[in-house]
Each structure stands twice: as C-alpha cells, then as structure tokens.
C-alpha positions as CSV (number, residue, x, y, z in Angstrom):
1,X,65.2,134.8,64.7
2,X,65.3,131.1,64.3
3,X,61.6,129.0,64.7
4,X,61.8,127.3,68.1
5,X,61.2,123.8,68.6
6,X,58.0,122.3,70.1
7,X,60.0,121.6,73.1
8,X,63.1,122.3,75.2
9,X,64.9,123.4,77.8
10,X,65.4,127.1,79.4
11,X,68.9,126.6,80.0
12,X,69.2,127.0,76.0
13,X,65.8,128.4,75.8
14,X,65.4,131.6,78.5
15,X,61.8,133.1,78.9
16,X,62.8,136.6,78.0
17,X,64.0,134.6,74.1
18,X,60.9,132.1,74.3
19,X,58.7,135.3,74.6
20,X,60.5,137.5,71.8
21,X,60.5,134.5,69.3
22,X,57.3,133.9,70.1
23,X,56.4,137.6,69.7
24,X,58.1,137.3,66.1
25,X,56.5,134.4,65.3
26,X,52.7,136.5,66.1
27,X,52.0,133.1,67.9
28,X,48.6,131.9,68.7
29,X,48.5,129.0,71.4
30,X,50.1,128.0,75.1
31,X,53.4,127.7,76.4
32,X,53.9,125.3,79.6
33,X,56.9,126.1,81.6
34,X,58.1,123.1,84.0
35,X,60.5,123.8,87.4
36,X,60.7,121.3,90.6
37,X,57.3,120.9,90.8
38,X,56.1,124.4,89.9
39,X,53.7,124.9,86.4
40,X,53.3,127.8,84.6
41,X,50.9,127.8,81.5
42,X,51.3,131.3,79.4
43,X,49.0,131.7,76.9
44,X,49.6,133.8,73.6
45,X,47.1,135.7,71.1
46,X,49.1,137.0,68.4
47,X,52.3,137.0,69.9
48,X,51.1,138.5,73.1
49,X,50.6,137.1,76.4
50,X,47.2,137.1,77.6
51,X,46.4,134.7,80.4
52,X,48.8,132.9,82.7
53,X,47.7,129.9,85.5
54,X,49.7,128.9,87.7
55,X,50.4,125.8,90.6
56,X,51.3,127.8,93.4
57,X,48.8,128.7,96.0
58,X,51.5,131.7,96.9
59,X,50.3,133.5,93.4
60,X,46.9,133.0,93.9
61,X,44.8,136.1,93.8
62,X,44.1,136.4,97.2
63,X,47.4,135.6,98.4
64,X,48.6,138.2,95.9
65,X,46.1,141.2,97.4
66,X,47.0,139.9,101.0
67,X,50.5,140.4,100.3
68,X,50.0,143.9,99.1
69,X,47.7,145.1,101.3
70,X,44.8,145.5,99.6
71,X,42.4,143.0,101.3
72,X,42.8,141.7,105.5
73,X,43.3,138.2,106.7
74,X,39.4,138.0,107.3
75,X,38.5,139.5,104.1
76,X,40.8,136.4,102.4
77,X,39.4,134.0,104.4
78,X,36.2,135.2,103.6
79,X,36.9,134.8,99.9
80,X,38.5,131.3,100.3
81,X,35.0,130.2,102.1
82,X,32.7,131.8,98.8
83,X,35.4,129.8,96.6
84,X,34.8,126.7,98.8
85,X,30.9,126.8,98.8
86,X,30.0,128.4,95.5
87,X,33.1,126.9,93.2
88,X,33.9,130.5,91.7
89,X,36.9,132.4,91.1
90,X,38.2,134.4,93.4
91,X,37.6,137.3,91.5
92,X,34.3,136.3,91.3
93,X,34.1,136.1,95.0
94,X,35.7,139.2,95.7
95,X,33.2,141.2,93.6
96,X,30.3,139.1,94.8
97,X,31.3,140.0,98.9
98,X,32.0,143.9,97.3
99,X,35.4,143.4,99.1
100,X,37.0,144.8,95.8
101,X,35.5,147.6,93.1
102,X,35.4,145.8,89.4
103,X,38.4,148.3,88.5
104,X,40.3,146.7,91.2
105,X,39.9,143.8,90.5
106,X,40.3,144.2,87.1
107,X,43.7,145.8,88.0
108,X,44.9,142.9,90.3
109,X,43.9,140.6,88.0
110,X,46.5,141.9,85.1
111,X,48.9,142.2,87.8
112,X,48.7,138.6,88.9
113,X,49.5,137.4,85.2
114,X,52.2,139.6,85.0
115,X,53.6,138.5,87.9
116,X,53.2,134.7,87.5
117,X,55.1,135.1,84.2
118,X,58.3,137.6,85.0
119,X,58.5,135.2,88.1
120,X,59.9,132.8,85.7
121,X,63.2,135.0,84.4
122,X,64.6,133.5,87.6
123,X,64.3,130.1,87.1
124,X,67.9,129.0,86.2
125,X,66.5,125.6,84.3
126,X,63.4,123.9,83.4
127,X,61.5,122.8,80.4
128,X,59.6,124.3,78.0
129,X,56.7,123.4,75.7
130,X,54.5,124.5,72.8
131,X,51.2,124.0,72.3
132,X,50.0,125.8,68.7
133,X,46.3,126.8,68.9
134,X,45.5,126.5,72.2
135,X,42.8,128.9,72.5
136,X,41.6,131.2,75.5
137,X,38.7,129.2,77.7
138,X,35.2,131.3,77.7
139,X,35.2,132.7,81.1
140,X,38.4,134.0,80.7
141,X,39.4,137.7,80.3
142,X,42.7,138.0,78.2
143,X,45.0,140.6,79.9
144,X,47.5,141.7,76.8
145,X,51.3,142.4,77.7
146,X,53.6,144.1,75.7
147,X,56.1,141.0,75.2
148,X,59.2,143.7,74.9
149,X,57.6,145.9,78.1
150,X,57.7,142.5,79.9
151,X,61.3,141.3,78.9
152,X,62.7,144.5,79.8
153,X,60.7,144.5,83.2
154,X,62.1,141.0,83.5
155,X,65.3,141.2,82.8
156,X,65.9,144.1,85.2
157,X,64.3,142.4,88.2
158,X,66.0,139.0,87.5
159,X,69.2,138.8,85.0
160,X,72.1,140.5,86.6
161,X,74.4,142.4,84.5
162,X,77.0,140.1,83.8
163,X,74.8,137.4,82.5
164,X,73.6,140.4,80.2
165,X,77.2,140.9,79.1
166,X,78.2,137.4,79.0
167,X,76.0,136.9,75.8
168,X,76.9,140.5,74.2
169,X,81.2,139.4,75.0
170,X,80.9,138.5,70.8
171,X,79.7,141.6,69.6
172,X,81.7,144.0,71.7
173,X,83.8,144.6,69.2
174,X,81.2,145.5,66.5
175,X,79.7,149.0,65.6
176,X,76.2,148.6,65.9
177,X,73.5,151.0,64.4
178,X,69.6,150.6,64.1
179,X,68.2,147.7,62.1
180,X,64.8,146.7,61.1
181,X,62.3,147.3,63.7
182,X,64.8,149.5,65.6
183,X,62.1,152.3,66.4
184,X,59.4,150.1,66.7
185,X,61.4,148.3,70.0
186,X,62.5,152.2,70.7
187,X,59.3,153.2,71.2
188,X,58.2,150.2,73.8
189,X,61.4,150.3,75.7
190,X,61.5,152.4,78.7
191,X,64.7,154.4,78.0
192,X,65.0,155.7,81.0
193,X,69.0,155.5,81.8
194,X,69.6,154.0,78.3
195,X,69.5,157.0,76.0
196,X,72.8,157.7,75.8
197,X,73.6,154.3,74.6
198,X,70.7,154.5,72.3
199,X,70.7,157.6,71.1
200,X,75.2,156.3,70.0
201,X,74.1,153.8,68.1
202,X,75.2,155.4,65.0
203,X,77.5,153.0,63.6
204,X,80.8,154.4,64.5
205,X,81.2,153.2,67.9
206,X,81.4,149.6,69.1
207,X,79.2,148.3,71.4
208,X,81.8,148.0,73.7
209,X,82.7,151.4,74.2
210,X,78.9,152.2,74.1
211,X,78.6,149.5,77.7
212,X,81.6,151.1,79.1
213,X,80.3,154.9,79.1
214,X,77.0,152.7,80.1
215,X,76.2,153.7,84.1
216,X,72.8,152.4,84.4
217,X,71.5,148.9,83.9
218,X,68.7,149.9,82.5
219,X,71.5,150.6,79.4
220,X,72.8,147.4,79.5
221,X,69.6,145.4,79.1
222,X,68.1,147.9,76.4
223,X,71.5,146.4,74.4
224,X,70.5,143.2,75.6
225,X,67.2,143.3,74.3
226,X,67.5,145.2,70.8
227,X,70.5,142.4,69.9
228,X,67.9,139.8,70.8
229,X,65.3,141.3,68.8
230,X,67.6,141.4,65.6
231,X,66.8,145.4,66.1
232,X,70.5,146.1,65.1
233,X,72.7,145.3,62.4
234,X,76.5,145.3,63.4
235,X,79.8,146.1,61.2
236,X,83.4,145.1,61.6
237,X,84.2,148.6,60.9
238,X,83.0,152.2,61.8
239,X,80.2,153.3,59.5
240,X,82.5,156.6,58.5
241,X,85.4,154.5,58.2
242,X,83.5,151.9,55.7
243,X,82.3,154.2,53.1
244,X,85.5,155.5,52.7
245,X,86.4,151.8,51.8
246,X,84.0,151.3,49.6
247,X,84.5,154.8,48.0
248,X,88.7,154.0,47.6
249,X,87.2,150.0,46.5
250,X,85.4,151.8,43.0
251,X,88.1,153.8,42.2
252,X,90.5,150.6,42.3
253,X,88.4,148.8,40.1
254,X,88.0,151.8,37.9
255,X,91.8,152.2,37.4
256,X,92.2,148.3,36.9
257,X,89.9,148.5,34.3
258,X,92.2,150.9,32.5
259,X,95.2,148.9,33.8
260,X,94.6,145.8,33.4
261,X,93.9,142.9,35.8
262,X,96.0,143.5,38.7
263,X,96.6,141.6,42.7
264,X,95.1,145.0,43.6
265,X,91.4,144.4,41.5
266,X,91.3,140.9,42.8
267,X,91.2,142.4,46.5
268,X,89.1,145.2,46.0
269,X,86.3,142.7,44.0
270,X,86.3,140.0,46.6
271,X,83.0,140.6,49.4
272,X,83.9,141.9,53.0
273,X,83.8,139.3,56.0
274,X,81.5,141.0,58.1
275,X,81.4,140.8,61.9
276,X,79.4,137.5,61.7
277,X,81.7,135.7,59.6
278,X,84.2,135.0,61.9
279,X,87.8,136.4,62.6
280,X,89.3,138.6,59.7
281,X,92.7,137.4,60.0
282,X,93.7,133.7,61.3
283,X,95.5,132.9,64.2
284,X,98.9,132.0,64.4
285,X,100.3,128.6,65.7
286,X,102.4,130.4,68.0
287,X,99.7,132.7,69.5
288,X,97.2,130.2,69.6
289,X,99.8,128.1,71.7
290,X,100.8,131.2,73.8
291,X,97.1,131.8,74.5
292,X,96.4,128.2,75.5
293,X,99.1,128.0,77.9
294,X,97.7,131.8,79.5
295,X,93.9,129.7,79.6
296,X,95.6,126.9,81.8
297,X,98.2,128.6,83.6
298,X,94.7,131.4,84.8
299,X,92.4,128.4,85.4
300,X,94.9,127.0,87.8
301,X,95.7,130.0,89.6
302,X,92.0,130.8,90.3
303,X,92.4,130.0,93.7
304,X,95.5,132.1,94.4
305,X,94.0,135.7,92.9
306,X,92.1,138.0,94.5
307,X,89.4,139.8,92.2
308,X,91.4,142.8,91.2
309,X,94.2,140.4,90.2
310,X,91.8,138.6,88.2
311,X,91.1,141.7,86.3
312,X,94.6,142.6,86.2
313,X,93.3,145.8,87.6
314,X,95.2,147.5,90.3
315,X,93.1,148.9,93.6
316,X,92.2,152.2,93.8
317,X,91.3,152.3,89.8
318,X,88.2,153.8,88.6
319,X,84.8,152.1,87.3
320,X,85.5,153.0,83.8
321,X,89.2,150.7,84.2
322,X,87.2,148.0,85.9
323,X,84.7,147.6,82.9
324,X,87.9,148.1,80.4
325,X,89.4,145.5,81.6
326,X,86.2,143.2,82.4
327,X,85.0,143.3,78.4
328,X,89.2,142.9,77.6
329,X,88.9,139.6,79.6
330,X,86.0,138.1,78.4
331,X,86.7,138.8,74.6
332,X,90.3,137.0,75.7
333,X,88.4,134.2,77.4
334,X,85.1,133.3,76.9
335,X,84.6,129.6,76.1
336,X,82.7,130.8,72.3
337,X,85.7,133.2,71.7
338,X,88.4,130.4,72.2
339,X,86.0,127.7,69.8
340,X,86.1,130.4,67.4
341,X,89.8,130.0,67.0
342,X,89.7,126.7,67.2
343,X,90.3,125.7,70.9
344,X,87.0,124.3,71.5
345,X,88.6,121.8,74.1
346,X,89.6,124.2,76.5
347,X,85.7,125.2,77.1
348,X,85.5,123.5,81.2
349,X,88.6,125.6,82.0
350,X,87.4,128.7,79.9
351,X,83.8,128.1,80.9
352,X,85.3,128.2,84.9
353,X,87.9,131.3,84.3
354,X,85.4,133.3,82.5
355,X,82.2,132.8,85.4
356,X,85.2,134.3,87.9
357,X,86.0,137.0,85.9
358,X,82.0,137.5,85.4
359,X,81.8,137.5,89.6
360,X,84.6,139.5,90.3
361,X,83.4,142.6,88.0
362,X,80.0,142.0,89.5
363,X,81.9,143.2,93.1
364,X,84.2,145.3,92.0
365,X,81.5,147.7,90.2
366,X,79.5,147.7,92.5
367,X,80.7,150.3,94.7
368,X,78.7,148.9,98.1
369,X,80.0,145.4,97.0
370,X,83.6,146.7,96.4
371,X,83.6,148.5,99.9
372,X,83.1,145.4,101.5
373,X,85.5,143.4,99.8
374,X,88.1,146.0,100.0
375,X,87.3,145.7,104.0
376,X,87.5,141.9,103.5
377,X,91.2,142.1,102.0
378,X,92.1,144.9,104.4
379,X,91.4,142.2,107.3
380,X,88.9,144.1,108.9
381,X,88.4,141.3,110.7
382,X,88.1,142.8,114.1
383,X,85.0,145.0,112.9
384,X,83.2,142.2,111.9
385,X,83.8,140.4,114.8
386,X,82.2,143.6,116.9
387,X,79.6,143.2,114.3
388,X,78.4,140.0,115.5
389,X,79.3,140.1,119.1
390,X,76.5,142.9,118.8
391,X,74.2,140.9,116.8
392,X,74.4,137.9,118.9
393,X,73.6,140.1,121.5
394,X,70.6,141.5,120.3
395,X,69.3,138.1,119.2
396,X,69.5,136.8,122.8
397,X,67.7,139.7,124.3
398,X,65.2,139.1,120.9
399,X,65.0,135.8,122.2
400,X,63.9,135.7,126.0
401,X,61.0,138.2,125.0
402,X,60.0,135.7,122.8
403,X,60.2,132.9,125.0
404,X,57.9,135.3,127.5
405,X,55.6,135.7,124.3
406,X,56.1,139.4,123.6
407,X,56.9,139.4,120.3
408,X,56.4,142.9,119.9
409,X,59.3,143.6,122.2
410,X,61.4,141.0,120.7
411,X,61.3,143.0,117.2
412,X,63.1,146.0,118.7
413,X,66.3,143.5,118.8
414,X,65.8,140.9,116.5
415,X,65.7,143.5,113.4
416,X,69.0,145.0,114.7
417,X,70.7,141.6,114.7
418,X,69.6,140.7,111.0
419,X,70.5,143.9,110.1
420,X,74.3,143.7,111.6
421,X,74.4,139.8,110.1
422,X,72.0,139.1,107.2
423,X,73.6,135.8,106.5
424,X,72.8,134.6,110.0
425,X,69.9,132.0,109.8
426,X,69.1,131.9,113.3
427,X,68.6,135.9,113.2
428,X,66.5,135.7,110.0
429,X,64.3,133.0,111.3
430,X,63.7,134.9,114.8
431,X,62.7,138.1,113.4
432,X,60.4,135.4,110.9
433,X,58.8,134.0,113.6
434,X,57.9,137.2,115.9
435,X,56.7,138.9,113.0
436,X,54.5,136.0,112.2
437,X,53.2,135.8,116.0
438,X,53.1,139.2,116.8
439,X,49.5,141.3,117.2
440,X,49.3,142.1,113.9
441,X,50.7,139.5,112.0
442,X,52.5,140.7,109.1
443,X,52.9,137.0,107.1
444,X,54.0,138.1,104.0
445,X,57.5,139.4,105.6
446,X,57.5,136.5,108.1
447,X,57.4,134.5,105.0
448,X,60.4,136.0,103.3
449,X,62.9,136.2,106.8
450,X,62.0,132.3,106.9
451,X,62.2,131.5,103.5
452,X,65.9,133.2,103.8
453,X,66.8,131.4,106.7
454,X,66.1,128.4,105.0
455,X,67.9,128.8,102.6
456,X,71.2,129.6,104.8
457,X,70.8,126.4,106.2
458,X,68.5,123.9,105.4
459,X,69.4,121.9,107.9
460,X,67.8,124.7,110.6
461,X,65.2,122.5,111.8
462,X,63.4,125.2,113.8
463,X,63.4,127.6,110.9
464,X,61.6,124.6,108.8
465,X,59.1,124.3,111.1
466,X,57.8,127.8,111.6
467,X,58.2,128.3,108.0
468,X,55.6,125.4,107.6
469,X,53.8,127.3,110.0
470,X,53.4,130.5,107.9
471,X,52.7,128.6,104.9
472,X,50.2,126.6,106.7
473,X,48.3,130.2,107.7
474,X,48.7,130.8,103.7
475,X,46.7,128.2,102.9
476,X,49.6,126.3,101.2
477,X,48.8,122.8,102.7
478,X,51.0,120.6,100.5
479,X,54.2,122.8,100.7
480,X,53.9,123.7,105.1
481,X,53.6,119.5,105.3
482,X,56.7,118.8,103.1
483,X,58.7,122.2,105.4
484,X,57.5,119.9,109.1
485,X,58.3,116.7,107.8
486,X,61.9,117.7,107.2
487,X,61.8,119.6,110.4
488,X,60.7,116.5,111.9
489,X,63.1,114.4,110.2
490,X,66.3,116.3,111.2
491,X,64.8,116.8,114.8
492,X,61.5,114.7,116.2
493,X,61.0,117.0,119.0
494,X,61.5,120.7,117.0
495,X,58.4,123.3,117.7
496,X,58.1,126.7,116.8
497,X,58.6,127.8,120.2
C-alpha cells in the first residue's frame, strides 16, 4: 500500500483507505478531517484509532445519550449546567451527578468516538491532514478500534454497493486467492453473509463470478476490503489451469534443449503478463474504433433508455442476469477500462454512461426499488395520484389539530401522510414539528423529519424555522441561528406556528 501524503483530499483519499494505510503504516499521530465547516481530529496509537473530537455540538456526549435514551432532557440540562460552572467534561459531570454508572459511561464514551469517526464514510469530499506524533493529551482515555472492524462497519452503513463495485470493475476478471495477511483480515471481519465468497477464494474463480453468486452486501464489502488491504493476490488465469502451463512450459524447454533453439523455447522462456500488467492481447484499430463509436452513440442516448435498456436486460429477468450484465457493462465502459486501451479522452462521456449504468443496477436489484420502477413504467400513475389525494388529506386534518395545539392528535395523521409521500416536505416537516411540541417531546426524530424536509426543499421557509427551533432546544446555537436567518430571509414574517 502506497505511503500517503501529509495532505489531501477524500475524493482521492476515502476514510475507510486513510484508516487502512494508516493501519499499515502502525501510525502514531492525528489525522484532521475538514467538510463545510465540520472538524474531525482522529487520533492513532499504533495504527489504531484511539480518541476522536469533534465540532459538532450534535455528537457531543450528552446529545449522543439523549438521543439514545439513556439520560432525560433534565438530566442533560443538568449536566450542561455542571459543564458551565465547574469546566469539566461531560463525562465528568455525569459521574459527578451519579446520572450514569462508570461502566456506562465508559461504554458511551467508546461509542461516541466510534461514531464521530464512521460518520465521516459519508462525506463525499473534504480534506485531509497528517500530523505524525501527535500524542494523546493526559486526561484523556484512548478508546482502541479495530481499524478493519471499523471500515467494514463503515462501509456497510455508508458506501452503497455500486460504489463498492465501481472500484473492483478492474479486477472482475481476475482469480483471486488469499494473499499475505489474508487470515489475519479473516479473522477481524464479520463474515456474516460473506462466507461463501470467502470461503471461493481459491484461485480458480474470478472475482466476478464470486460477486455475482454474492446475495448479501456484507459479501461485497468483505471483497472490497480484502482488495484494499492487499489481502489477495489475483491471476489472469485459474490457479488449476496455470500449473498446467507452467507444467507443459518445462517440458518445452526440456525438448528445446534437445532440439535446438526453436519460436516455441522463445515463448515458453519469456515471463507471463499478469493481471496487473495490462491487457494480454492489443486492441485492434477497428475494434477500438467500433467501441468508440458504441461509447458516443450510448452517452447520447442516455436520455432516451429506460434502465433495463441500459443494461440490455429485458424485464422479467432474474437478479443473477441483472448483475451479469451490470459487471459486462462496466468492464465495457468504465472510464479506467477505456484509458487502458488507450481512449483516455472519452473519460466525461464514459465517466457519465458508466454512473447510469451504476444507478440503474442499484434499482433494478433491489427488488423494493425495482417494484416501484416497474410501477413507474407501467404508468401507474393513477395509484400514485390516490396516493397523494390521501396524503394530502391526512396532512390537512394533521394540520388544524395543530393549529388548535394538539399535537398529539395531529400525529395520528401526519405519520400516515409521510408515510403515503416521503418526498413531501411539507408532510416531513409537520410530523417534525408536532413531534417536537408534543407532551413528550421526542427531539431526536423531530430533528431528523426536519432535517429531511429541508433537504427536499430548502427553500421551505417554515421547515427552516422550526428546524432552528429544535436545534436551538439541542443546544446548537450557532447552527439554529444560521437555519432562522435563511427562514427569515426567504420569508420576514415565517413562525413555527
């Protein structure tokens, strides 16, 4: 694995490679991670993570136990008061009010740094950056992490499968079989879903055919991860196959010897290109034109082809046809597979063709996905128009309760409208709100309905302002001001109501 420079970005850096190089490299220091505003600082004791900190009052402890359920509103705001007069941890403050046992806390603790760090497989970009014997402060308890435990558990909540598969499409074709440090990554990985593919890493099937009996994706990122930790060696031939090569190579050179130099010694002396070396055979002129002309002819027709067209699938075909023709695809098309053969100029088309292909074999295997799509093209359009004459509905009856301030009552409609139209922002922010004002509160959710209705339309002006609101209640001062003043800005007048 190659050393990593002092600094960079995560679009050509990810976390889950930042934390296996680092791992490798049995680092000793911090590592700052950078995103609109948000900080993360990691730090490492031989490789490990140990300690994280992090910006964002929503991952402070409290907020963390609050969400969970393991402390009330008045035992936080007892803590938050201790942390105000005494200037102590929260942890501190917990065990000094006996809110929390020392195991609890303990626990939470190691949770929180968990979670600050495998909240940062999401980011899609930011910036990275090394700092090489940083040590741990004094009053601060490391909390080791298996780095391979964590990337898996990252990359499952975060990375969806066809960004795994995206970064496999050159190897597909290779017959992988354990490397160096193979059962050491084994035995860390849960392999819950994934033995199968494990356990057919012998060396005589590719790694395609391995993802395509695949049916967990637990599989696919245990694939994912070994290939990233250089746990694999791969071969441009099966393992069986290659001794017999080798075996039928000797006797060649044995019967040259007796023969005399021969066209026949020459080939059987000269190295074999493995996988890694690049294509075995060149390309032709004509196939290389005939395969540019497919690239621009596809690119321009993305607009015209439904998914299965995109496929070249027909519908009605099973999952294991879907994935055939998905890993047929993206060895035809993806922008590193057209450089390799020397059409490197064709990567903004090839880049565009192969994210489509990547989205529509994210819906059609996905059998809930694929239902509604298939609904979609069947121009069910009368059931979803039923579907939100109900919703609407229930949102208005959600509505006048709250306006008469029972949010209580107002829950028995507003969750069946979200429900019937999740995409809806006015729904999502109604059910926010009267679960944020109802008797209890439950903040945590009336966070996440608003944060989604936000981020339907962020020109909601109402859903701004109660999301400032909750975040206010939160105690996250700077973030509910910036939420009212673009409330404010798109409407002067907006309240919660």
């Amino acid at each position: 694995m190659a050393s990593l420079p002092r600094s960079g970005d995560l679009e050509a850096h990810p976390v889950p490679r930042l934390l296996l190089a680092l791992r490798c490299e049995r680092f000793d220091g911090a590592l700052s991670l950078t995103r609109e505003g948000t900080r993360k600082r990691i730090l490492f004791q031989q490789g490990a993570p140990v300690f994280a900190e992090s910006n964002l009052a929503s991952e402070s402890l409290g907020v963390q136990l609050l969400d969970a359920g393991a402390i009330t509103r008045e035992d936080h705001a007892r803590v938050s008061q201790r942390v105000q007069e005494r200037g102590c941890k929260e942890g501190t403050a917990l065990l000094e009010l006996r809110i929390l046992a020392p195991r609890e806390i303990f626990h939470a603790l190691k949770t929180q740094v968990r979670e600050r760090i495998l909240a940062c497989f999401g980011w899609p970009s930011g910036c990275f950056e090394l700092e090489p014997g940083e040590a741990l402060p004094d009053d601060v308890q490391p909390f080791g992490s298996d780095p391979l435990v964590l990337v898996q558990e990252g990359l499952v909540r975060h990375w969806p499968p066809e960004r795994l598969l995206a970064q496999l499409t050159r190897r597909l074709d290779c017959y992988p079989l354990p490397g160096r440090g193979f059962a050491s990554v084994r035995r860390r990985l849960d392999d819950e879903g994934a033995r199968e593919l494990l356990d057919g890493l012998d060396g005589d099937t590719s790694l395609g055919a391995l993802l395509q009996q695949a049916t967990t994706p637990r599989a696919l990122t245990a694939a994912w991860l070994l290939d990233a930790a250089d746990a694999v060696e791969y071969r441009d031939a099966p393992a069986s196959r290659s001794k017999l090569e080798e075996a039928a190579a000797e006797l060649e050179v044995e019967i040259a010897a007796h023969a005399g130099p021969s066209p026949t010694r020459a080939r059987a002396a000269a190295p074999r290109k493995t996988a890694t070396e690049g294509p075995r055979k060149r390309t032709s002129a004509a196939a290389l034109a005939t395969l540019r002309q497919e690239v621009l002819e596809r690119h321009d027709q993305l607009g015209e082809e439904d998914d299965y067209a995109i496929l070249g699938v027909p519908r009605g075909c099973d999952l294991g046809a879907v994935k055939t023709a998905y890993f047929r695809a993206a060895k035809r098309f993806h922008p590193d597979a057209l450089a390799s053969v020397g059409l490197a100029d064709l990567r903004p088309q090839a880049t565009t063709l192969f994210a489509r292909v990547a989205r529509a074999y994210a819906t059609l295997s996905n059998p809930e996905s694929r239902r509604d799509y298939d609904a979609e093209l069947d121009g069910s359009v009368r059931a979803d128009a039923d579907r939100l004459a109900s919703a609407e509905s229930f949102y208005r009856k959600g509505e006048i309760l709250m306006r008469a301030g029972d949010f209580a009552g107002a829950l028995r409609f507003l969750r069946p409208a979200a429900d019937l139209w999740p995409d809806e922002a006015a729904y999502q922010s109604g059910l926010g709100w009267a679960l944020f004002k109802k008797t209890p509160s439950e903040t945590p959710a009336a966070r996440t309905h608003l944060e989604r209705a936000v981020a339907l339309d962020a020109r909601n002006a109402t859903a701004l302002f109660r999301l400032g609101t909750v975040l206010r209640d939160l105690g996250e001062t700077q973030a509910a001001d910036d939420c009212q003043k673009r409330a404010r800005k798109l409407d002067p007048k907006v309240t919660g109501r």
